[in-house]
KEMAR-28096 format. One record per residue (C-alpha): residue in three letters; z, x, y. Coordinates in steps of 0.25 Angstrom, whole numbers, plus 5000, padded with zeros to 4 digits. Layout:
ALAZXY...
***
This chain:
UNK484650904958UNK486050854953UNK485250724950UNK484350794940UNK485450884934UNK486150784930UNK485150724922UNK484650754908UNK483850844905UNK482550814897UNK482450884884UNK480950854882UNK479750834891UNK479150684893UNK478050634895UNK478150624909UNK478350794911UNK477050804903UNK476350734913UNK477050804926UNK476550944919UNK475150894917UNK475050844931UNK475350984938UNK474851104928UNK474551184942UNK476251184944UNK476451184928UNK475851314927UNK476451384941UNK477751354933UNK477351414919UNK477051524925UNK478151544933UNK479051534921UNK478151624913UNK478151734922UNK479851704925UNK480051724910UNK479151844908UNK480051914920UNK478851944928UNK479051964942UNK478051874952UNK477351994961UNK476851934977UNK475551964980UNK475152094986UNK475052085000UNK473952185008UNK474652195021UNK476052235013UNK475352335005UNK474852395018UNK476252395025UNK476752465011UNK475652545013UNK475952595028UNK477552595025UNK477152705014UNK476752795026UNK477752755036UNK479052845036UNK479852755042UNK479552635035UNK480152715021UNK481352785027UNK481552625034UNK481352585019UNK482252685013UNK483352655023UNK483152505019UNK483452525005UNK484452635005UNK485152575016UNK485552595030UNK486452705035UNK487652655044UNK487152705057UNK486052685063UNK485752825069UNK485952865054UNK484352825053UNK483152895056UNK482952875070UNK481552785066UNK482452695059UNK483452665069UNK482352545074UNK482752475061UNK484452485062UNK484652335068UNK483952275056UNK484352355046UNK485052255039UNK483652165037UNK482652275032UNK482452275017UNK481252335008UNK480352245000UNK479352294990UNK479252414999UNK479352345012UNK480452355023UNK480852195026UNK481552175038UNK481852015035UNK480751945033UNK479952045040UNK479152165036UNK479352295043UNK477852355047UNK477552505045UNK477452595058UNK475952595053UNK475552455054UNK476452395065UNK475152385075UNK474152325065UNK475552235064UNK475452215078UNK474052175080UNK474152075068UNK475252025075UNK474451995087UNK473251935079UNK473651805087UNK473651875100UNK474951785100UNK476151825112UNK477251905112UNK478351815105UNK477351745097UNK476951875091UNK478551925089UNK478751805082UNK477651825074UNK477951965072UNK479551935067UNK479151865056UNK478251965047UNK478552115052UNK479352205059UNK479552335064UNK480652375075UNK480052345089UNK478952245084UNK479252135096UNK478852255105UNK477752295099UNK477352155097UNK477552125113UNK476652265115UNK475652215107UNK475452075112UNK475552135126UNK474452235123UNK473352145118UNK472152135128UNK471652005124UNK473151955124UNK473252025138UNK471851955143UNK472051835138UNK473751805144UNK473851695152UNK474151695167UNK475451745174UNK476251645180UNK476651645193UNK477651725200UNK478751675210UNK478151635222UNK478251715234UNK478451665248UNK478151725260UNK478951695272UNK478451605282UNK477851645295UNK478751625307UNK477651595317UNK476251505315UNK475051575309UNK475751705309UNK475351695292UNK474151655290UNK473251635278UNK471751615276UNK470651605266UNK469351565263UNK469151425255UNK467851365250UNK467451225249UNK466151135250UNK465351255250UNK465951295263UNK466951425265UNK468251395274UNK469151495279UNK470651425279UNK471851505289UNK473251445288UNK474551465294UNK475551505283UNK476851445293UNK476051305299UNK475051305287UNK474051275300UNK472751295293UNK471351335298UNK470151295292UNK468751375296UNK467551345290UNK466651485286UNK465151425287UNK464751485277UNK465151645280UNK466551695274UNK466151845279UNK467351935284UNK466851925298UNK466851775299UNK468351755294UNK468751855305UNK467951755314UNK468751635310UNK470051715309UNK470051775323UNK470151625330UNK471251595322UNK471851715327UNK471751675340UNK472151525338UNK473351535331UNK473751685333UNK473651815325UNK474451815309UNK475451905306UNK474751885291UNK473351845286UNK473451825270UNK472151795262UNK471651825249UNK470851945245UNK469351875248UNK468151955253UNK468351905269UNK469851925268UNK469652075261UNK468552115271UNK468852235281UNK468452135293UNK469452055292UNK470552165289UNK470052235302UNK470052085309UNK471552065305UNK471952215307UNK471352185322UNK472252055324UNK473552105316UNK473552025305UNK474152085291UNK473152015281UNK473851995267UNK472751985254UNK473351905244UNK472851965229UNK471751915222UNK471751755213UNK473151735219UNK472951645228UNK474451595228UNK474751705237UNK473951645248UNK474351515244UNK474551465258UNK473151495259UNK472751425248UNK473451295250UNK472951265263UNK471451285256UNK471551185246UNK472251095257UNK470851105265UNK469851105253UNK470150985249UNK470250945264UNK468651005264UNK468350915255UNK468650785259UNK467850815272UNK466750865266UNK465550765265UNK464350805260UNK464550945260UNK464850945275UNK466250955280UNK466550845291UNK467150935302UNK467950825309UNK468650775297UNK468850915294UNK469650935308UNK470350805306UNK470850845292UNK471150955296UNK472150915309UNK472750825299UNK473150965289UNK473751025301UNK474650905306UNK475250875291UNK476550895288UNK476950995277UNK478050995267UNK478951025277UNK478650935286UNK477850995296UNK476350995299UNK475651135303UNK475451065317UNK476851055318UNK477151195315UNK475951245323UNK476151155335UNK477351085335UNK476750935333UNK475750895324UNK474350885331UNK473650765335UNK472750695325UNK471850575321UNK473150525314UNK473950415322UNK475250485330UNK476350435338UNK476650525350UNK478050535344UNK477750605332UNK477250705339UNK478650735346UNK479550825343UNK480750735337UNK479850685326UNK479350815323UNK480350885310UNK481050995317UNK480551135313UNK482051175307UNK481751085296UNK480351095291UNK480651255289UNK482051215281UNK481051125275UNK479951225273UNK480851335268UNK481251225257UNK479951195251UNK479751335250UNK480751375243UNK480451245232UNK478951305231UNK479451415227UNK480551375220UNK479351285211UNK478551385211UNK479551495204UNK479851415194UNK478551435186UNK478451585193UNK479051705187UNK478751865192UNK478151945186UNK478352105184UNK477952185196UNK476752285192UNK476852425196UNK475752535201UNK475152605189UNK475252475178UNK474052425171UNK474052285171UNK473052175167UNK472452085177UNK472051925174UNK470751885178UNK470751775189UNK469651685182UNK469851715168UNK471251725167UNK471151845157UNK471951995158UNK470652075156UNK470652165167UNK471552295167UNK472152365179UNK473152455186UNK473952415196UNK473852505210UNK474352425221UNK475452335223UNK475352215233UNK476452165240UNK476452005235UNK476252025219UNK474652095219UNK474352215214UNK473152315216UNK472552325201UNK471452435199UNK470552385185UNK469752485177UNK468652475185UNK469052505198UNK469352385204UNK470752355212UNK471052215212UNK472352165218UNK472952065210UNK474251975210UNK475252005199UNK475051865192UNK473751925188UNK474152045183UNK474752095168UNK475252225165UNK474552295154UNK475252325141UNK474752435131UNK475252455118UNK474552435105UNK473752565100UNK472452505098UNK472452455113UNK471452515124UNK472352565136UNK471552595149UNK471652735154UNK472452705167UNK471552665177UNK471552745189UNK472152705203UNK471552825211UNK470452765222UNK469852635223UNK470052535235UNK470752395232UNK469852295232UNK469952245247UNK471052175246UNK471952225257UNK473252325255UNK474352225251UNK475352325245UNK476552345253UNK477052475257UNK478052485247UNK477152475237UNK475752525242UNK475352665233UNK475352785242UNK474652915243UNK474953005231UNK475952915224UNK476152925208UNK475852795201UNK476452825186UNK475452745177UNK475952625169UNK475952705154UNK476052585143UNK477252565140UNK477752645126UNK478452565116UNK479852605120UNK479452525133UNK479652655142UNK478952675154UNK478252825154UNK477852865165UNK476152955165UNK476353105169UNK475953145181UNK474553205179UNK474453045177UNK474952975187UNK473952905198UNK474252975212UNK473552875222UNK472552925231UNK472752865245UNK471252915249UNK470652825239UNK471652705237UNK471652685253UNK470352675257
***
């Protein structure tokens, strides 16, 4: 700029400006008529705009939105509570609010009428985006005072958002205390494999693992006929845990454990980290199937030589389940001096339980470190529960019992009561106008779906006991609790048989 200042000007056009307005007419002729209009002191109107006409439209209707508009332009008072109480909201941002061709500006944002704030909404969510996705989205067009709640309402009350959420993460992982004495915890369960079923039972202290082969029956009577040697082998556990299959949910076997004193502890259903121990020791044998199997047929002496060999190997803390169980390890195919069988070379029990105690303590240690808890449900809420092979949040339900180890009792709308780990549960959240809340979904009668009672009695419903139902909660984010002609009175008859 200083360069061109400095020069002459030119008095009269050359050749060469000729040219330069020939070649661009298009941008000659947006300048003429520039200057034309400039000089004829007309003022350039923006287009109309259909949606704005609409909010001027609603804004006429809306008493608020004038008396906020006349308050805008004569001024605020100096004290807040000199305003009408429905104009309080807007006090903290007094100093940004302005009118614009009948508008009330706050920045850069337009304030929506009372009227149109939930088509607002939903246009909003046209993306199905999240909740700060959506805020942000929101912060750059419109307001209106408590838009990010009604924005995080909104997003939490769409059903497809709700059905199509991704999985919870884990929680922190919770240990049990280890037994004091050998197959005093135990766990079983059933495992299939070369078309063959296999009932595997492990010691949770030795991890001492036994191996029974079903021959093609997995009845209810048959498992008490392989659990009742067991028994007598290696002595009667304090505590069976199992999963929720048909043999283990059957009346045999709780009258068979109820005979022998045993308590039985039914993990909750697609959880199978709760009977982990379980679990690990299957896929350890699997595998060990498999590389025995031969032509469909499993080589049985192979099978009891490997299976010698699991028993004798040492585990991370140095000792083997032999060692626990017996002392030494156990004889085997495998060359050994007499000496490493006496008791100088064998690791003194002292410091494979400091060594134990260590490894646990990293597991969980890992383990937590991706985990976090999740909020505890109460009795009465309505949540959302994910199903196990589709991954989706389609199915609604009541919470009616509570578990001792994170599972819940859920009754769904038809009937059924499912017991369910609180990874797989949401609660439900309620709120825009148009959306179909269910009528709460009676608790009274029914019977759990043979699971086993695994609430404790701190937390078990009793007879005649008043369950408030979970209302939706109200914009001011108060809890309400139903009157009493509505409250859910439990009917021990029914929920006990």
């Amino acid at each position: 700029m200083p360069d061109a200042l400095s020069r002459s000007p030119v008095q009269s056009l050359v050749e060469d400006n000729d040219v330069l307005d020939d070649a661009d007419p298009l941008h000659a002729a947006v300048v003429s008529s520039l200057l034309a209009t400039c000089e004829e002191g007309i003022r350039l109107a923006p287009l109309r705009d259909q949606t704005l006409d609409k909010i001027r439209d609603a804004s006429a209707h809306d008493g608020e939105y004038q008396s906020l508009g006349d308050v805008v332009m004569k001024g605020f008072p100096d004290h807040k509570h000199s305003l009408p109480e429905e104009l309080r909201a807007y006090w903290g941002i007094r100093d940004m609010l302005a009118v614009d061709d009948g508008l009330i500006v706050y920045g850069p944002r337009l304030l929506i009428p009372r009227s149109l704030r939930s088509e607002t909404l939903q246009c909003l969510h046209d993306a199905h985006q999240g909740v700060d996705r959506t805020k942000r989205r929101a912060r750059q067009t419109v307001y209106w005072p408590g838009i990010d709640r009604d924005v995080e309402n909104t997003v939490k009350s769409c059903s497809r958002c709700r059905e199509l959420l991704p999985s919870q993460q884990n929680e922190p992982l919770m240990q049990e205390d280890l037994p004091s004495r050998v197959f005093e915890s135990v766990s079983a369960d059933y495992f299939h494999i070369s078309g063959k079923t296999f009932l595997v039972y492990i010691d949770r202290l030795s991890g001492w693992p036994y191996v029974s082969s079903c021959n093609g029956s997995t009845s209810a009577a048959q498992l008490v006929s392989l659990l009742r040697p067991i028994f007598s082998d290696t002595g009667v556990p304090v505590v069976l845990k199992t999963d929720g299959g048909l043999q283990f949910a059957s009346s045999t076997l709780r009258r068979f454990l109820a005979r022998w004193g045993v308590e039985h502890r039914v993990t909750s259903p697609y959880n199978p980290k709760a009977n982990g121990h379980a679990e690990a020791t299957v896929k350890i044998i699997k595998k060990f199937i498999l590389t025995t199997t031969r032509n469909s047929k499993l080589d049985e002496d192979k099978f009891a030589r490997g299976l010698l060999e699991l028993r004798n190997t040492p585990r991370a803390d140095g000792r083997s389940p032999a060692q626990i169980l017996f002392g030494h390890p156990l004889r085997s195919k495998i060359p050994a001096h007499h000496r490493s069988f006496a008791k100088e070379w064998q690791r003194t029990a002292d410091e494979c339980d400091i060594k134990a105690k260590y490894l646990r303590q990293q597991a969980k240690e890992r383990y937590d470190a991706t985990a976090r808890p999740l909020s505890k449900l109460n009795l009465g809420m309505y949540v959302d529960l994910q199903d196990p092979k589709t991954k989706r949040w389609d199915k609604p339900g009541v919470v009616v019992g509570i578990g001792t180890r994170r599972d819940y009792l859920v009754k769904t709308g038809s009937g059924a009561h499912l017991w369910r780990n609180r990874r797989f549960l949401r609660p439900h959240h309620p709120f825009l106008p148009g959306d179909i809340i269910s009528p709460p979904i009676s608790v009274l009668g029914g019977e759990a779906s043979g699971y086993g009672d695994r609430r404790s009695p701190a937390t078990s419903p009793k007879p005649d006991t008043q369950l408030s139902v979970a209302l939706p909660v109200r914009r001011s984010g108060r809890q309400t609790r139903a009157p009493e002609r509505l409250e859910i009175r439990w009917d021990s008859k029914s929920y006990n048989k």
